[in-house]
N, C-alpha and C positions, 0 to 999 in steps of 0.2 A: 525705788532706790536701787533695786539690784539689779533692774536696766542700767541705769546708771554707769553702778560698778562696772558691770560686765565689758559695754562699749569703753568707759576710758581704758580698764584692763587692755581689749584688743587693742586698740588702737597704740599703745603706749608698745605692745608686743610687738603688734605688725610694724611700728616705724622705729624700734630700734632693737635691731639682731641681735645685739653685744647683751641686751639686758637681761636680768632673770627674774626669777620672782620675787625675788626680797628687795630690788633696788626699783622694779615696777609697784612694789608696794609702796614701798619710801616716797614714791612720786606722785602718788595717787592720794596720802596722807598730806603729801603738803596742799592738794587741792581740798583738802577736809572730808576725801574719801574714806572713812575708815573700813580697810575688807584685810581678810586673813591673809597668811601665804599660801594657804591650800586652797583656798578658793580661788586666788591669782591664779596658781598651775591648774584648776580647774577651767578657770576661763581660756589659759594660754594652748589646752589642749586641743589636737587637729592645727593649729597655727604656722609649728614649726614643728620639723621632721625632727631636727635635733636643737639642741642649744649651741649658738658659734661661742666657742671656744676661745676664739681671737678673730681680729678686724680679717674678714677678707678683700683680696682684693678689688673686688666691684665698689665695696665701702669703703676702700682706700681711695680710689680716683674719685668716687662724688662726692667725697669730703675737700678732700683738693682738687680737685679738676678746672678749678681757674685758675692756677699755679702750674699747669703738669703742660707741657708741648710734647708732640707725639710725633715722632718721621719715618718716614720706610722710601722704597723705590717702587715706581711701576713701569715693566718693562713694556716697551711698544717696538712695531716694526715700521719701515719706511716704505714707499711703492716698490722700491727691489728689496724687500726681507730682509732689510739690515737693523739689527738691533740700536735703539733707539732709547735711553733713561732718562725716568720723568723725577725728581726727588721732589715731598713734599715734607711743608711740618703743618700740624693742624694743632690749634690751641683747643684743648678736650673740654673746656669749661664754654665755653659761648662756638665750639666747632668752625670756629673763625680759622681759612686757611691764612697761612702765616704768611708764607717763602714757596716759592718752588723751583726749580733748574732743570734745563734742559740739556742735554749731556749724550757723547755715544762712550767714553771712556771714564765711569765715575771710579776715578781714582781717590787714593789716601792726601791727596793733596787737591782736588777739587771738592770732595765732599764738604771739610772744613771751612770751605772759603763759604760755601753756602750760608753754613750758621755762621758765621762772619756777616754777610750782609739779612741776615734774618735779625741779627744783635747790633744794628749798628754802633749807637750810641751807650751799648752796655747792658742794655735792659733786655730781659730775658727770661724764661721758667725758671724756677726754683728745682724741677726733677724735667728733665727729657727723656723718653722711651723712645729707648731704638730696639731694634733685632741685633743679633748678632751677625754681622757683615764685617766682612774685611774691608769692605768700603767707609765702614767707621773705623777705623782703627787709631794708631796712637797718637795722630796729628789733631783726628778729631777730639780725643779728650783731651788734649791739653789747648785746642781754642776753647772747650767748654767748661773753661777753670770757671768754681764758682756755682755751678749747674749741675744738680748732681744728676750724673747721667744712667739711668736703669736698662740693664741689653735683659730683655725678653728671657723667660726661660724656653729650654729645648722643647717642640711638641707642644706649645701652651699657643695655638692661633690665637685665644682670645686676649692674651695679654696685651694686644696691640689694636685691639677690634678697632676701636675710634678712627684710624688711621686705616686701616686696612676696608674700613668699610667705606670712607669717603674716594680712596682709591677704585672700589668696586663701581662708586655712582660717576665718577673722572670719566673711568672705561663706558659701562653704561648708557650715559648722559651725554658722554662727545665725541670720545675719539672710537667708537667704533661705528660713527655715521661718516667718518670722513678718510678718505688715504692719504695717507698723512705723506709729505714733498718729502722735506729733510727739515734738518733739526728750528732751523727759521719759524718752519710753518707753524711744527709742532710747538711752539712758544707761543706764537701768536692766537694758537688755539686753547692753552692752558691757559691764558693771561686772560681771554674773554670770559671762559669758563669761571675764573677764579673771582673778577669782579660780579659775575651774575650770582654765584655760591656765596658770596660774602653780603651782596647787600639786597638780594633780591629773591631770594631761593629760600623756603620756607624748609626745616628741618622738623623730621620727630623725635630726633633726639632733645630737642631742646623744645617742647610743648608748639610744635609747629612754625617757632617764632625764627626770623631771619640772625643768622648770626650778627652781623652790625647792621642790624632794621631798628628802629626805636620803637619804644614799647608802646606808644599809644598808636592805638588801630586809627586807621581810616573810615571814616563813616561817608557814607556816599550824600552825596550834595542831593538840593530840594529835586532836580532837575537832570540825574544821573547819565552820564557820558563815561562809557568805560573806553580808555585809550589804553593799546597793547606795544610793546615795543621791541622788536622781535631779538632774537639773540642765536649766535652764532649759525648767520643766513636763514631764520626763521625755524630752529631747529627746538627751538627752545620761544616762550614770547613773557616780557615781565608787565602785568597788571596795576593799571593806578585810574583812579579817578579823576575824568579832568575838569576843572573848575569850568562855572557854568559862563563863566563871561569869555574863557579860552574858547568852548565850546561854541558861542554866540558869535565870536568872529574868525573863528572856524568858516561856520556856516554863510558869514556875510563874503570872506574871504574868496568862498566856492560859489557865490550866488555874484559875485562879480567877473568872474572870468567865465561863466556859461553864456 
């Protein structure tokens, strides 16, 4: 019994920070636990360095984080070193990119039209994180009536990590294999990018699962045919299984033309 105790204790600890030991007892009672308060803080200790005081904010976004949209800029250059802006919004709860623009002057009056076609029909986050830019400024809060809008605090990188990190994998993953023409090209290369990131690009933020992938896996067929499908000039390639009858006049296909 006092294995028992102890595992629900931790567990009840480790998966909720706000708790303490009288409301992790309460909880433990209702499963017909009966164990002390001092033995709860005897289990809860080595667990946590301290007790949270109030919600931080890592436990603020994974509670809502399918409500939260997240945007910043990334800046790029063109074959003659001309400043080049990419703007993106990423939804933090499924890392689904949203919107993105391509732009050399993001002004207070292009930035807003962005979120305009990222909202067409009105539908949108409940909170957006931005940074502080004057590329957001007061045109963009008043397109984001409705959306309550969070700017970043000063010195806090992490406040926007979601966003800043899928930028890091953008840079990464594309645009520093390629010289980028001008603003065309670099559209045409965030647009591939962004279909491959959405439904074909395995995340670890999200337990390796594709942002809009469906959940049930693919099991490989009696007779297994992996077909690859290359992405952004073979820079990248997306994996599937091709059915065995594709496969069979595949092969009838190639066994007629030799």
């Amino acid at each position: 019994m006092a294995s028992i105790k102890r595992m629900a204790a931790v567990r009840a600890a480790k998966e909720n920070a706000t708790w303490g030991a009288e409301r992790i007892r309460g909880e433990l009672r209702k499963l017909g636990v009966d164990v002390s308060k001092s033995s709860v803080q005897k289990y809860m200790a080595g667990m946590r360095k301290h007790r949270a005081s109030k919600q931080t904010w890592a436990t603020f976004l994974r509670s809502h984080a399918s409500k939260i949209w997240a945007c910043d800029f990334l800046q790029a250059y063109d074959l003659f070193f001309r400043t080049v802006f990419v703007f993106v919004i990423i939804e933090l709860g499924s890392r689904r990119m949203v919107h993105f623009g391509v732009t050399r002057n993001p002004t207070d009056e292009w930035t807003p039209q962005q979120l305009r076609e990222a909202t067409p029909f009105g539908e949108g986050p409940r909170i957006l994180i931005r940074d502080n830019d004057r590329k957001c400024g007061t045109s963009f809060k008043r397109v984001a009536s409705g959306i309550h809008v969070l700017g970043t605090p000063y010195r806090a990188p992490r406040a926007n990590a979601v966003c800043a990190r899928f930028l890091g994998s953008l840079r990464r993953e594309c645009l520093d294999h390629f010289v980028i023409l001008n603003e065309r090209h670099l559209h045409r290369l965030v647009k591939e990018y962004k279909a491959y990131f959405n439904r074909a690009r395995p995340h670890q933020g999200i337990e390796q699962r594709v942002p809009c992938g469906t959940e049930r896996l693919e099991a490989p067929p009696v007779t297994p045919t992996l077909s690859s499908r290359p992405v952004l000039n073979g820079l990248h390639h997306d994996y599937s299984w091709l059915a065995a009858s594709s496969a069979e006049q595949n092969q009838t296909h190639c066994s007629t033309h030799q």
